[in-house]
N, C-alpha and C positions, 0 to 999 in steps of 0.2 A: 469728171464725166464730161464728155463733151457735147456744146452746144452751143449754136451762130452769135458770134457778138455783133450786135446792132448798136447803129448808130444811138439809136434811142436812150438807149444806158449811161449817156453822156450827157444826153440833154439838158440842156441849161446850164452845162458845169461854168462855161465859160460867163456867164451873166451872175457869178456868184459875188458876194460882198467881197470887197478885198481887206486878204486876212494874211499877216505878216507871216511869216514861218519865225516861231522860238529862235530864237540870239542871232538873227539880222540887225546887225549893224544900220542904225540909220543916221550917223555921222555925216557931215557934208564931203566932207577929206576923204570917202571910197563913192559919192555917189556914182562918180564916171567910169569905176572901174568894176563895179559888180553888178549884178541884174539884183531888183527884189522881187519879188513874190509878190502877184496882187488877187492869188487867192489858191486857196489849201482847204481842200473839202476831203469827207469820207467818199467811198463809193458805196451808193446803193444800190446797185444793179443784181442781179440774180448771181449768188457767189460762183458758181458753177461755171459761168460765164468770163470770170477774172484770173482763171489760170495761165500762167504764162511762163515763154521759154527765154532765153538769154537770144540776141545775136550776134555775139560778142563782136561789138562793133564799139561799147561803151562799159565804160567801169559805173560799180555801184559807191555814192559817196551816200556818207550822213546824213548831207541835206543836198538840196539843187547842187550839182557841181558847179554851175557858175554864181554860185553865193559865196559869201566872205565866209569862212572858217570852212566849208567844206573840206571834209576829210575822207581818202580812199578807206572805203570799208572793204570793196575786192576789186581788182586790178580787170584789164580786158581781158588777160589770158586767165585767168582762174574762172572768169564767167564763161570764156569758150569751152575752159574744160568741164563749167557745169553744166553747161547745154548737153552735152553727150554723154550726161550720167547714164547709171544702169541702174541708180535706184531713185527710185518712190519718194524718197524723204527730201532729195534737192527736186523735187518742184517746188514754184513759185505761188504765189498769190497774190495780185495786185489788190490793194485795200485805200488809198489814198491816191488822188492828183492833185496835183499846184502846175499853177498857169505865173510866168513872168511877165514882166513888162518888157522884156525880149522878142515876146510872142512863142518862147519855149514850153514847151507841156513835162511835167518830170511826173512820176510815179512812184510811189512806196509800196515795196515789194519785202517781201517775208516768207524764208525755205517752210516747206512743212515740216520740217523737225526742228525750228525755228534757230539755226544757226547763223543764220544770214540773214539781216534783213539793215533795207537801205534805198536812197533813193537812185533812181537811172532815168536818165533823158526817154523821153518818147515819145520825137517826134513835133509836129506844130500845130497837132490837133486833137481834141480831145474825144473825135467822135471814133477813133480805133487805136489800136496799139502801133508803135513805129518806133524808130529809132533804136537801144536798145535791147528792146523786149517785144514779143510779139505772141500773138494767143495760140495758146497750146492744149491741146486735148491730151489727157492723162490718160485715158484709154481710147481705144480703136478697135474696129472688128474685125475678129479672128478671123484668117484664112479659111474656105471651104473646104468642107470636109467631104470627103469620100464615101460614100453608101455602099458599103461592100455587105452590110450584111444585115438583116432586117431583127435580126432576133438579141433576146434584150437578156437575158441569164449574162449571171457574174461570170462566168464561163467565159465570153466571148467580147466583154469589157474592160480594157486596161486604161485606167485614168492616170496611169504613171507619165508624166513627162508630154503630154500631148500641150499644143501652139494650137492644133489647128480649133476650126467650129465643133462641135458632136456632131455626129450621125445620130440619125434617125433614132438609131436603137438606143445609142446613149440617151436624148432625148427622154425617152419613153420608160428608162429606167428608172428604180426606187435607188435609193443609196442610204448609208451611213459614215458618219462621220469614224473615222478609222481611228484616231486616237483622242477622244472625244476629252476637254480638259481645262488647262488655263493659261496655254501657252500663248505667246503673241505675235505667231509666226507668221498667221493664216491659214494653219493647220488643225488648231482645237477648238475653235469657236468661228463664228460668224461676225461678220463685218456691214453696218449701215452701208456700207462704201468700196469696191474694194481697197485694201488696206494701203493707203499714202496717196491716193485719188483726188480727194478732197481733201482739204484742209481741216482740220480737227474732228475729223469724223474715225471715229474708232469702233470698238465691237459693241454687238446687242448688248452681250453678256458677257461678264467675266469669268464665267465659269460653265463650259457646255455639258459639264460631265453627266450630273440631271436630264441630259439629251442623249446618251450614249446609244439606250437601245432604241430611240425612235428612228421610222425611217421617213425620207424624204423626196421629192421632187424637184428638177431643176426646172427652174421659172424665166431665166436667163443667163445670158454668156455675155462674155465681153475679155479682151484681153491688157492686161497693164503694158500702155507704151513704152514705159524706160525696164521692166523689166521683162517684155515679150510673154509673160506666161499667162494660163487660162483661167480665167476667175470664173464663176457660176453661181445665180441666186437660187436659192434654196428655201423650200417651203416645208414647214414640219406637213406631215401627212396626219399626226394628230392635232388635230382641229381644235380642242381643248387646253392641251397640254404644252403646244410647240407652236405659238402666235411670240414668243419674246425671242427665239431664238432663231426666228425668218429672217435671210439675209446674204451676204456675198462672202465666200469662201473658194480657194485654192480647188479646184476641180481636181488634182492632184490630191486631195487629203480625202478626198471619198472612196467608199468601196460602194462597190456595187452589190448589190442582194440579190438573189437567186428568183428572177421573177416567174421562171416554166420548175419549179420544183417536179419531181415523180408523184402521180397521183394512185394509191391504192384505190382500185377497181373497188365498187361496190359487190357484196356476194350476192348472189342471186337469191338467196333466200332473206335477205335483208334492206333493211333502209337506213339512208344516212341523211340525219339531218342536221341541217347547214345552221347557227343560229349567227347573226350578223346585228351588228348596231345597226342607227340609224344612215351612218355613210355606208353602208355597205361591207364594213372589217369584219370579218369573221374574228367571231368570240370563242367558239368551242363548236366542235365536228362531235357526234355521237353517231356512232353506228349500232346499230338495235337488230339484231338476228329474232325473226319471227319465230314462236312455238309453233310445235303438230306440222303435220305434212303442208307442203307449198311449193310454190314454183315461181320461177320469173315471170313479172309481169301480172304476179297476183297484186291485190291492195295489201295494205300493213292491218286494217281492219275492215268493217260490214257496215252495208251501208243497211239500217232496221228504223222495222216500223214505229213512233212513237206518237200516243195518244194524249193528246193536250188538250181539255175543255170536251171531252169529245170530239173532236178532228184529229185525224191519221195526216204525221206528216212523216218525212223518210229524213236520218239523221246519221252521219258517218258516226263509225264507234271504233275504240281501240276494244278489241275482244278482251273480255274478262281475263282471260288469262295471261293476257303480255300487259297487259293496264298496269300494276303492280314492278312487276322488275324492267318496265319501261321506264317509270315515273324517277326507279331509285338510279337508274342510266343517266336520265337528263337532269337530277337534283345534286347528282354525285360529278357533272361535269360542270355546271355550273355553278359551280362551288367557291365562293369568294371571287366572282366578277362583279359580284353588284348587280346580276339578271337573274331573273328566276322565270321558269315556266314550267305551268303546274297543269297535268294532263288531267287531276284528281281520279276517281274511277272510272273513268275511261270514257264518259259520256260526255264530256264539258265541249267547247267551244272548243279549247284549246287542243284538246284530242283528237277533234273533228278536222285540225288542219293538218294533223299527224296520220289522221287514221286513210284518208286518202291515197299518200303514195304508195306510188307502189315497187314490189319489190326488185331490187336491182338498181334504183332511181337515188338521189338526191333533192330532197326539199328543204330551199330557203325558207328559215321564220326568222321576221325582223324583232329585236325584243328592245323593249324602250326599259333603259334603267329604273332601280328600284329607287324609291325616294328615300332622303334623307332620315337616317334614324339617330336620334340622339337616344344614348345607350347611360341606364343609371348605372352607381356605383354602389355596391354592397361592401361597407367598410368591416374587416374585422380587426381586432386588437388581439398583440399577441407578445406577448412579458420574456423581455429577452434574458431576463432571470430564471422563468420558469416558474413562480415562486404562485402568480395567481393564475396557472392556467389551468384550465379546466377539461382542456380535447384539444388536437391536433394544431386545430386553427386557433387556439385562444379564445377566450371570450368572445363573442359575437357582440358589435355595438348596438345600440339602438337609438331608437331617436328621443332627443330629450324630450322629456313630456311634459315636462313647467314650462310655464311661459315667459320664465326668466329661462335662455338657452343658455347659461352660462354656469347652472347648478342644476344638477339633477334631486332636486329637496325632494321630491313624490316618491324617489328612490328609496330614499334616507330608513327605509324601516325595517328590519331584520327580528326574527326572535334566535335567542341564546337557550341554545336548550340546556335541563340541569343535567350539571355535573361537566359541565365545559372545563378544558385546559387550555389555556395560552401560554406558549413561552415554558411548555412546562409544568407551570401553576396555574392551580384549581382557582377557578374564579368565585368558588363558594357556594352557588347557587343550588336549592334544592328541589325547585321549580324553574320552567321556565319563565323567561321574561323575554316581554316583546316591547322591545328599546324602538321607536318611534320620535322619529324628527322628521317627518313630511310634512309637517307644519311650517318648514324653521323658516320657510319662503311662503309669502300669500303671493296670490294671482297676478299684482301688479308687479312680483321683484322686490319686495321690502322686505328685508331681516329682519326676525324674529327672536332675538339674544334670551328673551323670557323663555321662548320655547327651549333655549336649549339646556338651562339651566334647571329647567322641572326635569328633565326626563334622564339628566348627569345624576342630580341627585335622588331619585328613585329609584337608580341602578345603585347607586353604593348604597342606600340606606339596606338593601335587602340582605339580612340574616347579619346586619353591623356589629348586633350584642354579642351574638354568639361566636364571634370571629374574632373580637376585641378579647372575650375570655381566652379565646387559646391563643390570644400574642399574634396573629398573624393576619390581621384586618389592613394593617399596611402593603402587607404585597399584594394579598386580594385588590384592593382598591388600583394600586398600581398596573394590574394584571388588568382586570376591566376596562377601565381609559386605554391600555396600549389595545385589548381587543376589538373595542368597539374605534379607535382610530383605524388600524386594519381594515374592519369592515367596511368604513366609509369609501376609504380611498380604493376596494374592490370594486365598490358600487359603483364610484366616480368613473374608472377607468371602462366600463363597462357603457360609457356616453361620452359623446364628442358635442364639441360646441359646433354648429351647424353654420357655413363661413358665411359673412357677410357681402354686400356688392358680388352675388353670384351673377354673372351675364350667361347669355348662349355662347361664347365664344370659352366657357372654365366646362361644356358639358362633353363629353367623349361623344364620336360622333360618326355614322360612316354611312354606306348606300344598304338598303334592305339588305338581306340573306348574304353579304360580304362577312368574310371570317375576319376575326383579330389572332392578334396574340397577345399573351403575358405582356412581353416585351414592347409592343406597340401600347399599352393602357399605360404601362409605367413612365415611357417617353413622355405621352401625352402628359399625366400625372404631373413628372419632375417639370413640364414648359407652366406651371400652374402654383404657385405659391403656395395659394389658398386651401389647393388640392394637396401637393405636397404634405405636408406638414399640418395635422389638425393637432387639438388641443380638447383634451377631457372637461367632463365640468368639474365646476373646484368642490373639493371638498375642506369641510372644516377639520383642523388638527385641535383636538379637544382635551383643555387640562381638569384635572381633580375637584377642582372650584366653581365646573360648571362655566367657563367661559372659554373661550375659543384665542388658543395661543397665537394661529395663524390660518391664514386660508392658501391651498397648493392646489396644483392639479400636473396632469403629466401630459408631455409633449410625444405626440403620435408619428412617427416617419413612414411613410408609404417604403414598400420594400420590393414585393411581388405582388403579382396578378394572375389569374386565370384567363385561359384560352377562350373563344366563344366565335356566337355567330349575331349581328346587327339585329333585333327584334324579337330575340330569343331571353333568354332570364336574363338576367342581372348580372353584370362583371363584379367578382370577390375581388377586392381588392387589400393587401393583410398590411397593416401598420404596426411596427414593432414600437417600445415602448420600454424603460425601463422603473418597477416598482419600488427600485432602492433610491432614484434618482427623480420623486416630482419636485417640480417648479415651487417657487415662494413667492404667490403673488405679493409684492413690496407694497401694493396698495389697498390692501386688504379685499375687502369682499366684493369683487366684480361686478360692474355694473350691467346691465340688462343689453344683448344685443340686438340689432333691428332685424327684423324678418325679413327672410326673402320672396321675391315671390318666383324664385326658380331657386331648385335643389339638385344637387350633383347626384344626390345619394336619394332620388325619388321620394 
């Protein structure tokens, strides 16, 4: 970009320490016959300011060309021929000077696409550029342009191929980016710079594509001098969304957007009203056609008498009968913006700024976004077996209710009613029994191995005698243990361990009265470990001798989700799960997990 080099950028250079240049020779046998260096500093001066052209007058060497070993890096004629490049990338940038005891000044220069770089004479002062090289503006302003036509529609806008400044109308125009992307042409994305201007300056972003549909403003022009075409700054128009991606791009890669669109006339027996953010965007138009006879020029509703404390004061109203299919107009239109406005029966406030216009007309209402709603998760479990499911959705979880989260023990208790079969086989019993292990855990999370063994064998000891006489007290028994392990592990799947280190950043999340989808809960879901993937409480696997062979539980995978609206019930969210396949915890009986104090699942 171009800007005055001053003397001041130099300042001091010459009063610097003197500092040899790398592999000078300081032999007595060349002093008379080469210059040395008596000082080699960076430059600080404002980068923008150190761009520079060839005049090819001088070759570029390695070091001073009048120093011992100096070696041609590019010849006079290869610098003439880069001075009259046609691109962007052979410009220069002075970054370095050295002063000899010559009284010579040299410079160290480097192409921006950095295939060239080397020192060049410049001159016998350090307060401007000479000799060599000399300061070059990378850009320059565009030729005036012609005002031929004041009006701004994509109609009457051709960004194809233009040199010169914009008119007026261009100006004033909205644009987008036409193939919005990750190309690095200067075509898909925007540019700090335009593109080869400055030295190591490249795009905002690498990727515009997340900019496609916004549209934009130009903020500035300017034309690239070695390649004569139009660059222009651009400002997202969404104020929120489009601050990373402000910046300089090919005026050529924009299209123009339709700024005088056809406007559908309001009917005369109706009102349209405008609802707009805070900048002004329209969000959503609704047009609302009045009940019962009316006319142009009437109100949308009546302005009635209303007594408050005893005092009569006069208060705009949506008439009863448009209140209702007006409400479901503007509830139904703003439907997943994240705005809501709610006329209620027709007397409210908000009604009051609707019931005024009148018909034929358009009224602006500005509506300020709904606030943030963090949205619970309603997890169900669902047996990709089939084998414990119960309805549609599978078992429905719940919340463990011990205060160890990692066994649902308070679960643990079932009765067996008589005349049960398992597997087949009669379990024996000619009564019920109410088999009971909510003990097996106290309140702190401590096993209870006594408990479990009272209540294994008060299951086999029932009808023992009489089951031993007919020979078949062993598969009985066997039959029991497998039933009541069954049960447990229904119980278990039936509770999730409740995740740990839960933050607001693991909770689903969106603006009031915005819609989701399935598909958006599950995205969210799968960006979430913890959420992801839960885990049942364990349950015990229970042998014949009243002791506990091992402890499992089963591994829950989010799958699908239900549709919804931000502040409304609770998103179903179904975890599949298989009951042939739980886990074996290797460390036996889980230890107690820490509570949270924020839950995904409310």
């Amino acid at each position: 970009m171009k800007k005055s080099l001053k003397k001041t950028l130099f300042a001091g250079v010459a009063a610097l320490s003197f500092v040899a240049v790398a592999g000078v020779s300081s032999t007595n046998a060349s002093a008379k016959s080469y210059a040395k260096v008596t000082s080699n500093k960076a430059l600080t001066s404002d980068a923008t300011t150190r761009n520079v052209n060839f005049t090819g007058t001088n070759a570029l060497y390695t070091k001073a060309g009048t120093l011992k070993g100096a070696k041609t890096v590019a010849t006079k004629t290869t610098l003439a021929g880069l001075k009259n490049s046609k691109q962007g990338q052979k410009n220069f940038r002075a970054y370095r000077v050295a002063t000899t005891n010559r009284g010579s000044v040299y410079y160290k220069v480097v192409s921006f696409d950095k295939t060239y770089r080397g020192w060049i004479y410049g001159g016998k002062s350090v307060t401007a550029f000479a000799g060599g090289i000399a300061s070059f503006s990378t850009t320059t302003a565009p030729a005036a342009a012609a005002n031929t036509s004041s009006s701004a529609s994509s109609a009457s806008i051709n960004t194809q191929g233009q040199t010169t400044a914009l008119t007026d109308a261009q100006k004033n125009a909205t644009y987008k980016i036409t193939k919005a992307g990750t190309a690095n042409d200067g075509t898909a994305t925007t540019y700090s710079y335009p593109a080869w201007t400055e030295y190591k300056k490249g795009r905002t972003v690498t990727d515009a594509t997340p900019y496609a549909n916004d549209t934009f403003k130009v903020t500035d022009q300017t034309t690239r001098t070695r390649e004569g075409d139009l660059w222009v700054k651009i400002a997202d128009t969404n104020a929120t969304n489009g601050q990373k991606i402000n910046g300089w791009i090919k005026y050529s890669a924009l299209t123009a957007t339709d700024q005088t669109p056809a406007t559908t006339p309001v009917a005369d027996n109706a009102v349209r009203i405008n609802f707009t953010d805070a900048s002004g965007k329209t969000i959503k138009s609704v047009d609302y056609t009045k009940l019962g006879a009316s006319k142009k020029g009437d109100t949308l509703g009546t302005l009635k008498p209303v007594k408050v404390n005893g005092v009569t004061t006069y208060q705009w109203q949506v008439n009863s009968a448009d209140a209702t299919p007006l409400k479901t107009a503007i509830d139904n239109a703003l439907s997943g913006t994240g705005y809501s406005f709610d006329i209620g029966d027709g007397t409210t406030a908000n009604a009051a700024v609707i019931a005024q216009t009148k018909l034929g007309d358009t009224t602006n209402v500005t509506l300020t976004k709904g606030a943030t709603v963090y949205q619970t998760l309603s997890p169900f479990a669902y047996d990709s077996t089939g084998s414990f499911n119960t309805n549609s959705l599978g078992d429905s979880l719940s919340p463990i209710t011990s205060k160890n989260s990692q066994i649902a023990s308070s679960e643990f208790y079932f009765v067996i009613p008589a005349g049960t079969t398992f597997n087949g086989q009669t379990l024996g019993l000619t009564k019920k029994f109410h088999f009971d292990l909510s003990g097996v855990v106290d309140t702190d999370g401590n096993l209870s191995t006594s408990k479990v063994s009272t209540e294994v064998s008060a299951l086999l000891k029932k009808n023992k005698a009489a089951l031993k006489e007919n020979k078949t007290y062993a598969k009985v028994e066997a039959a029991r243990i497998a039933y009541v392990n069954d049960q447990l592990a229904r119980i278990s799947a039936k509770n999730y361990v409740v995740p740990a280190n839960v933050t607001a950043n693991d909770l689903f999340s969106g603006n009031q009265g915005a819609t989701y989808s399935g598909s958006d809960v599950i995205n969210f879901v799968n960006k979430h470990a913890n959420l992801k993937t839960l885990k049942s409480s364990a349950f015990p696997v229970l042998k014949a001798d009243g002791t506990i062979a091992s402890w499992k539980q089963f591994n829950l995978t989010a799958t699908s989700a239900t549709n919804g609206t931000f502040g409304q019930r609770k998103v179903q969210v179904i975890y599949n799960y298989s009951s042939n396949n739980p886990v074996t915890l290797t460390n036996g009986y889980p230890t107690k997990t820490p509570s949270n104090t924020i839950s995904p699942f409310g």
